[in-house]
C-alpha positions in Angstrom: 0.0 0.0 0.0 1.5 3.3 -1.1 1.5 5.9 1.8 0.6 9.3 1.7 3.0 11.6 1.6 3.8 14.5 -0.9 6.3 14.0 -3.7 8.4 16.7 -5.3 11.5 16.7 -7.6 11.9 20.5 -8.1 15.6 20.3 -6.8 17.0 17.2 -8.9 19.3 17.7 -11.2 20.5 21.0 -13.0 16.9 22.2 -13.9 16.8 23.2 -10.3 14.7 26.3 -9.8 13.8 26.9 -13.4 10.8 27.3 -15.2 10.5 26.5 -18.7 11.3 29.8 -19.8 14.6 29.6 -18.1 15.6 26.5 -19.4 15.1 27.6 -22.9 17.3 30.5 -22.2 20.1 28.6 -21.1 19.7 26.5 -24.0 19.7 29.1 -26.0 22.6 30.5 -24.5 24.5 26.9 -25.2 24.6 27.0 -20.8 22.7 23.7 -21.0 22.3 20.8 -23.8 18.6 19.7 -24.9 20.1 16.2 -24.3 20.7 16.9 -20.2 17.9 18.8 -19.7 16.2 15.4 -21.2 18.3 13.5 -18.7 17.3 15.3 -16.1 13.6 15.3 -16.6 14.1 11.3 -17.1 15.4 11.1 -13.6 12.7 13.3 -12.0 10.1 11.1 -13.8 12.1 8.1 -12.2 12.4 9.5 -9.1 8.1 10.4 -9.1 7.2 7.0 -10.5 4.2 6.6 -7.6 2.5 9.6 -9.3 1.5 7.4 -12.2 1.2 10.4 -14.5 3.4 9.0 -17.6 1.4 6.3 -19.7 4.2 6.1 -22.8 7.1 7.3 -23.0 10.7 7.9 -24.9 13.7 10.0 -23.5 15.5 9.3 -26.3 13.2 9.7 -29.9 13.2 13.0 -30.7 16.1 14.7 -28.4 18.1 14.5 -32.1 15.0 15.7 -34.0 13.5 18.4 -32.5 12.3 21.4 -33.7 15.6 23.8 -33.1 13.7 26.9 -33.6 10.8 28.0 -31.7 10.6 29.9 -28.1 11.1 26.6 -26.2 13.2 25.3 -28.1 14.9 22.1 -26.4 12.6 22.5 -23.5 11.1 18.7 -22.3 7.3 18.4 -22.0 5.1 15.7 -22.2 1.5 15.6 -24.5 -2.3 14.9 -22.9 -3.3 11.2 -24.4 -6.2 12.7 -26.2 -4.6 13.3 -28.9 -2.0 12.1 -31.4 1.6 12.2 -30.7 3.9 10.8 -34.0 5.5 7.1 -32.5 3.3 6.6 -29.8 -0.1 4.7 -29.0 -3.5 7.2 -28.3 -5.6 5.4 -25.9 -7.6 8.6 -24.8 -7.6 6.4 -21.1 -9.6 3.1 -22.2 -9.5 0.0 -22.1 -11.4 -0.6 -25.4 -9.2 1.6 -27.4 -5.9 -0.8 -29.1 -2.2 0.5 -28.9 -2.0 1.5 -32.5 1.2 3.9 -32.9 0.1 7.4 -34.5 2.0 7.9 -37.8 1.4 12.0 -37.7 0.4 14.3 -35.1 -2.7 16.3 -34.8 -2.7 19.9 -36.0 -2.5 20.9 -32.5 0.6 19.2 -31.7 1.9 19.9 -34.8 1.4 24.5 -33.6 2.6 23.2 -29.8 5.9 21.3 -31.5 6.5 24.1 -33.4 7.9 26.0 -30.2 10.9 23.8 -30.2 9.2 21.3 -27.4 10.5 17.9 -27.2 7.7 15.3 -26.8 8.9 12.6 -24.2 5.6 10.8 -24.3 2.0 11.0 -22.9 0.5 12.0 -19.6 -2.5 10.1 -18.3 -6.3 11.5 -18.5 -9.7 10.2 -17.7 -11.7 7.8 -20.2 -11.7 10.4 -22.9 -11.4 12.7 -20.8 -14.9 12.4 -19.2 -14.4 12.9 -15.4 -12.4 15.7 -13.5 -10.1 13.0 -11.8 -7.4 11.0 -13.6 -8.1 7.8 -12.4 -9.2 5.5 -15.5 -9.4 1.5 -16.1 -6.6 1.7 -18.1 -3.8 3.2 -16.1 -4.7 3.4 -13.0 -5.3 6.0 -10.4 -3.0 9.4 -10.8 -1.9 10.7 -7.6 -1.7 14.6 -6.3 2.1 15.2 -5.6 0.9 17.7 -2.7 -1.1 14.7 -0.8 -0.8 11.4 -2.6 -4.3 10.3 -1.6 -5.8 13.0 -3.1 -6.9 13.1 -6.3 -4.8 15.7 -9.1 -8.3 16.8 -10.6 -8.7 16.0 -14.5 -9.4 15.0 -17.1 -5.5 16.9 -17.6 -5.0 15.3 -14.3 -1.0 13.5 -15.6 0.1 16.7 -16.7 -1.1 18.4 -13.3 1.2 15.8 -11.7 4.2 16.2 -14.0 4.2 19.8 -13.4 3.4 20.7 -9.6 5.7 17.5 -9.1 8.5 19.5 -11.1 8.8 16.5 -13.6 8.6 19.0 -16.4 7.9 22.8 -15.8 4.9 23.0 -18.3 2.8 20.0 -20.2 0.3 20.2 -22.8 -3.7 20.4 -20.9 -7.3 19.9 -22.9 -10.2 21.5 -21.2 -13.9 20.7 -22.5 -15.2 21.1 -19.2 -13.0 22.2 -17.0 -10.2 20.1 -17.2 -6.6 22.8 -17.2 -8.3 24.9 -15.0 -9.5 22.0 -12.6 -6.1 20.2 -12.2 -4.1 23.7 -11.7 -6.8 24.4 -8.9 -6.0 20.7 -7.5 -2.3 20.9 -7.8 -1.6 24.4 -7.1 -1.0 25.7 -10.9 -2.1 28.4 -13.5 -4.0 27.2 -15.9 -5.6 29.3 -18.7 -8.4 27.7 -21.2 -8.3 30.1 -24.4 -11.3 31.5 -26.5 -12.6 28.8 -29.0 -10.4 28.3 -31.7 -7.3 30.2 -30.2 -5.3 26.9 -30.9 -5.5 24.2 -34.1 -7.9 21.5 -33.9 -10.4 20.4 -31.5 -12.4 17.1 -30.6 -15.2 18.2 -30.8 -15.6 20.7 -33.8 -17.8 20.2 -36.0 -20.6 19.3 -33.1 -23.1 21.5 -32.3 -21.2 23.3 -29.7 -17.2 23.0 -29.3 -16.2 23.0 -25.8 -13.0 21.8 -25.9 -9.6 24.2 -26.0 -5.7 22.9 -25.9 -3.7 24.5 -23.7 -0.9 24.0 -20.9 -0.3 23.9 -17.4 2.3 25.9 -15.7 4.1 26.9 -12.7 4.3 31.1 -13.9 2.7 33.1 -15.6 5.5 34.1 -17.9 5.6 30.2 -19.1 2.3 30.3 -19.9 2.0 33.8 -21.2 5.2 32.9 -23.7 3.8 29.6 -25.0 0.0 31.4 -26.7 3.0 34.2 -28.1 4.7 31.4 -29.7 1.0 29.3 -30.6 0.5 33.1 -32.2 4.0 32.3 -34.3 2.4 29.5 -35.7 -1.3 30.6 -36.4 -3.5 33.0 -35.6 -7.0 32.9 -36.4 -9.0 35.6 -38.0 -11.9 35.7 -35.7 -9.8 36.4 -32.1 -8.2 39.6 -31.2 -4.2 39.1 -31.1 -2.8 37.8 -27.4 0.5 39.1 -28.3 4.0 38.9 -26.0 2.4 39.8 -22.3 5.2 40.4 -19.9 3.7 42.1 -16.9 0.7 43.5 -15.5 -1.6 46.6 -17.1 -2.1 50.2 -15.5 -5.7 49.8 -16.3 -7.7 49.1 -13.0 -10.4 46.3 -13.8 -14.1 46.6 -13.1 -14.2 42.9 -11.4 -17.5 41.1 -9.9 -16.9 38.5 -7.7 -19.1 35.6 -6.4 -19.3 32.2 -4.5 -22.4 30.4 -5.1 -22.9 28.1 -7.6 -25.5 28.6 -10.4 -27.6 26.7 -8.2 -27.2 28.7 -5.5 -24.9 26.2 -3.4 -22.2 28.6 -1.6 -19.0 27.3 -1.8 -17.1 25.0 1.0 -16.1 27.7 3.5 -12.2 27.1 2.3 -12.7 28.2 -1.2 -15.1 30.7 -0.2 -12.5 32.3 2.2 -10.0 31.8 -0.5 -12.0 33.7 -3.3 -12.9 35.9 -0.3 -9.1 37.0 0.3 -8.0 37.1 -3.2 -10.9 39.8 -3.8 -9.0 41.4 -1.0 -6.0 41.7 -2.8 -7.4 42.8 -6.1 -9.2 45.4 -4.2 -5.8 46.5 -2.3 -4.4 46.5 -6.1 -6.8 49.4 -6.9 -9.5 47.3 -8.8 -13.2 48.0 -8.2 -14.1 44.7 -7.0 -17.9 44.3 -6.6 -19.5 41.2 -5.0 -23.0 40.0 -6.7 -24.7 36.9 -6.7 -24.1 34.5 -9.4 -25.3 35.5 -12.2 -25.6 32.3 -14.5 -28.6 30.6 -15.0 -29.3 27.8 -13.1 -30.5 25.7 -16.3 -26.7 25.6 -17.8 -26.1 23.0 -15.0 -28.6 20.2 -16.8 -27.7 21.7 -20.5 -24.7 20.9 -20.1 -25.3 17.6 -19.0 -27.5 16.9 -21.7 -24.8 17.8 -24.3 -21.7 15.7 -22.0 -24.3 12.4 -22.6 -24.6 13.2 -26.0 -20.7 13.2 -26.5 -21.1 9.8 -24.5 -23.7 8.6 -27.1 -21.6 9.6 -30.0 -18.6 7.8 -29.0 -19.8 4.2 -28.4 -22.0 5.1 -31.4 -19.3 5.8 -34.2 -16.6 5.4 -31.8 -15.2 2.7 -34.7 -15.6 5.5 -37.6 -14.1 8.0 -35.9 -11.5 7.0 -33.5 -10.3 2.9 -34.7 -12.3 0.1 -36.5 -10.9 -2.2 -33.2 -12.1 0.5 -31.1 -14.4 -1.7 -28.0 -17.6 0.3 -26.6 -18.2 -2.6 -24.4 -14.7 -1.9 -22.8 -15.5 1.6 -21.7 -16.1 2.5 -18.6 -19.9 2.5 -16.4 -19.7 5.9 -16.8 -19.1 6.6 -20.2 -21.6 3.7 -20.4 -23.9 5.7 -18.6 -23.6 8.8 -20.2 -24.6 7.2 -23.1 -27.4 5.4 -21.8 -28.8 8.4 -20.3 -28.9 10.3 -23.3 -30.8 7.9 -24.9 -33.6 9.1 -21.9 -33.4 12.9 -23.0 -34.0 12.6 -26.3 -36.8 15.5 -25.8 -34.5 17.9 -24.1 -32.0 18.0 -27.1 -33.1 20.6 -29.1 -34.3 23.3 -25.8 -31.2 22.3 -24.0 -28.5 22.4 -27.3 -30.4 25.9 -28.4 -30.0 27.8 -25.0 -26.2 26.6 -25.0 -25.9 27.9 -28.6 -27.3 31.0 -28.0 -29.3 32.3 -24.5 -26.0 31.9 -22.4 -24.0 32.9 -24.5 -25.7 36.0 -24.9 -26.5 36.8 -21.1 -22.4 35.8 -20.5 -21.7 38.8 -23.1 -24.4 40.9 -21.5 -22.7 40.5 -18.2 -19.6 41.2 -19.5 -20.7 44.9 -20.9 -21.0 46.2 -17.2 -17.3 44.0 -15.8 -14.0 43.3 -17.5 -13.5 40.2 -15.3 -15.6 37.5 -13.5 -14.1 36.3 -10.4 -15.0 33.0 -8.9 -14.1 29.8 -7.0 -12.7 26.6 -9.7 -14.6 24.1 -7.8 -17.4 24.3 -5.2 -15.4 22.1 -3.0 -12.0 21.4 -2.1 -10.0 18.5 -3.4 -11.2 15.5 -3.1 -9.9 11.9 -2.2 -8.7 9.4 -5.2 -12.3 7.3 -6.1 -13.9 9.7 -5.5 -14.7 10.6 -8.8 -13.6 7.5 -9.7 -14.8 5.1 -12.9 -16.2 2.6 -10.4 -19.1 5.2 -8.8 -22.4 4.2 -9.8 -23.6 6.9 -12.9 -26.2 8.3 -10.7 -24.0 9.2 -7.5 -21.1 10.3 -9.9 -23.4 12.9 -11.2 -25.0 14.0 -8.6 -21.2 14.7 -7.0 -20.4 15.9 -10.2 -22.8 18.5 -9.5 -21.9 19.4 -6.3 -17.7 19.9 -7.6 -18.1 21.4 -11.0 -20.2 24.3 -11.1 -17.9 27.4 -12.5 -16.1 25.8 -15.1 -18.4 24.6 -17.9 -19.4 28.3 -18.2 -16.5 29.5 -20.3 -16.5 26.0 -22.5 -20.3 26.8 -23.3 -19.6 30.2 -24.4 -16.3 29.9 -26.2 -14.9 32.4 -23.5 -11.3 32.4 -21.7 -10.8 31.4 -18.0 -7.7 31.2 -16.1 -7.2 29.3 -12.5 -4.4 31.2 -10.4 -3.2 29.5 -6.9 -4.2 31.8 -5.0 -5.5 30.0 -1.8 -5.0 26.4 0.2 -7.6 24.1 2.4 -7.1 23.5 5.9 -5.4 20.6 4.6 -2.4 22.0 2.9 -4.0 21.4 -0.4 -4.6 24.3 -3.1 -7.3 26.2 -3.9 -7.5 27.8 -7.0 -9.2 31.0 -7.9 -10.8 31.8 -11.8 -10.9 34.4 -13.8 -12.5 34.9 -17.0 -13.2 37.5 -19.3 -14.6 38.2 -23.2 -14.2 35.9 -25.6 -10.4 36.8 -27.0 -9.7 39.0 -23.9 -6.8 36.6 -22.8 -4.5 39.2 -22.7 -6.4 41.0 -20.3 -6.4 37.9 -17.5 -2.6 37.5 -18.0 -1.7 40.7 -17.1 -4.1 40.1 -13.9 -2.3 37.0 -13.8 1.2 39.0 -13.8 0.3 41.4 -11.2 -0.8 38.8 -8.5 2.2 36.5 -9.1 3.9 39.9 -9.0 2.2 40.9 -5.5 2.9 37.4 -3.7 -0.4 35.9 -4.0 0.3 32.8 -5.3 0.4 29.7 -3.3 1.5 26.8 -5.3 2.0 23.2 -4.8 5.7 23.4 -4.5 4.8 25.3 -1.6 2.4 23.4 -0.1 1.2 19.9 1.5 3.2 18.4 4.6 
């Protein structure tokens, strides 16, 4: 039995103290070899084995033929398995799915490569990324290096792991739901989901709404402020205002409302509350008009957004063969993605309401709010952290949900309308684990939450995992 205890490997090796900026710097500089900074990062992964956040891996593959250009050029990294990686299996966290090596990347791998990343392998995720804990049939429970009983959120939960273990300093994160900003609030990170379409690709365009954004998880800001300037190298799209290089906070004060309760009305566990609470404090003490409302969402998104998460269950086990692998196994899923499915097959009648108010009615009240604020600012989760199995595969659908319900309320807000959201580590549980705060904006205001972003890391607000834990 593995006992709990937290795990770091921040000071192994000569990427000691570094972020990922750094390291490309000294790289750059010729102070440091791709090849040892590889090294290192393999003995830190050896060394944090018990997280159980790597599911493939190669130290070796591409340190010879990696992109030599690019930002990060050299830096190590590892890439969500929910999408395709060049030499290495995509098993998106099932069981029914076969090893088949991807001969090509995705598009979105492809723009993240093109920074000068080295691609070690895959970190772990939930059953295609389904539930906000990393803790899937196929690989086994991932554990929180700040507690290791705990779980590291998901569905990003391996690259949450990787990074507030100090494996690597940043890893590519997905978020359809929640899932970069949930696992930076779990592991003490930042984590910013982009406007739709900032980055190449997506699994679900081409559905009726596409929730789902690429993006990374990080210990700075400046790490992840430099990787959407170098994404911006590679393509920018036409219908988003340009991010540009952000390098520190704005002189513009921002109009922020601030708010604890759940759509529902459910007011947060009193440790994210008094965590939101306090970080209001410091934006006010900053000089921002911080107002405090109730939340302003409609209650209705909670089961809309349900609706739609079954119907991405029923499409998978339905043409999972067509479009992910003609040996792909539905009955080798797990009872939840099971159940999703099932369930949707029960709301056939609340489809179009529920898929027409996501479309359009919240999208539109989001950008009405967002005429009288520049920034929303709210817990990441209703509760704190909770214990591996939890969440876990094994629940029974109906109990899963209903906790679901009761964990992610905030989130799924800014995957409905398309909007940017970032989670900063801004407060801890009585139990030494983190608690993050979010911020969102507009749809393409990204800019505008880094430089928030910039100014808290810059005011000694942040409280990250490093830091944390006993």
């Amino acid at each position: 039995m593995t006992l709990p205890r937290k795990i770091s490997v921040h000071n192994i090796g000569i990427l000691k103290g570094l972020d990922a900026t750094a390291i490309a710097e000294k790289i750059k500089k010729k102070e440091m070899t791709p090849a040892e900074a590889v090294a290192c990062v393999h003995e830190r992964a050896e060394k944090a084995r018990e997280l159980n956040a790597i599911v493939a891996e190669d130290y070796q593959k591409y340190v010879s033929g990696y992109q030599s250009r690019g930002f990060f050029a050299g830096v190590p990294t590892f890439i969500k398995d929910l999408v395709k990686l060049r030499g290495f299996p995509t098993r998106y966290g099932c069981e029914g799915m076969p090893p088949v090596v991807a001969k090509k990347n995705d598009k979105v791998v492809d723009q993240f490569l093109s920074a000068g990343f080295i691609a070690l392998g895959k970190s772990a995720t939930s059953e295609f990324g389904l539930l906000p804990s990393s803790e899937s049939r196929l690989t086994g429970p991932t554990r929180n290096p700040v507690h290791t009983e705990y779980s590291t959120g998901g569905s990003s939960g391996g690259a949450g792991a990787l990074v507030a273990s100090g494996v690597v300093p940043l890893a590519h994160a997905m978020d359809g739901g929640g899932s970069i900003r949930i696992p930076a609030s779990c592991c003490g990170l930042v984590g910013l989901k982009p406007s739709r379409g900032r980055l190449l690709g997506s699994m679900t365009k081409g559905l009726p709404v596409d929730i789902v954004t690429d993006g990374v998880l990080t210990e700075t800001v400046r790490d992840t402020a430099n990787f959407f300037a170098a994404m911006e190298s590679y393509y920018k799209p036409a219908h988003l205002p340009e991010i540009g290089h952000v390098q520190g906070p704005a002189s513009k004060r921002l109009r922020i409302a601030l708010f604890t309760q759940s759509p529902a009305g459910i007011e947060a566990h009193p440790d994210v509350q008094r965590a939101v609470l306090d970080a209001g404090e410091i934006c006010s003490k900053l000089g921002h008009h911080v107002e405090h409302i109730d939340n302003p969402y409609d209650d209705r998104i909670l089961f809309d957004f349900l609706v739609y998460y079954c119907f991405n269950g029923w499409l998978l086990l339905t043409f999972g063969k067509l479009a992910l692998h003609w040996k792909f196994n539905p009955e080798k899923t797990e009872p939840f993605t099971r159940g999703l499915h099932d369930y949707f097959c029960k709301l056939l009648l609340m489809v179009p309401g529920s898929f027409c108010r996501l479309r359009n009615k919240f999208v539109h009240d989001y950008n009405q709010l967002l005429n009288k604020y520049d920034v929303l600012m709210n817990p990441v989760l209703l509760t704190p952290t909770p214990r591996l199995e939890y969440h876990g595969p094994e629940t029974g659908f109906i109990s899963l949900v209903m906790r679901l319900n009761n964990f992610v309320n905030f989130t799924i807000v800014q995957n409905t309308t398309g909007a940017p959201a970032i989670s900063l580590p801004l407060g801890a549980c009585s139990n030494g684990l983190p608690i993050g705060v979010q911020f969102a904006a507009r749809t393409g205001e990204e800019r505008k939450l880094l430089e928030l972003a910039f100014e808290l890391e810059a005011a000694g607000a942040f409280r990250l995992g490093r830091d944390l834990g006993h």
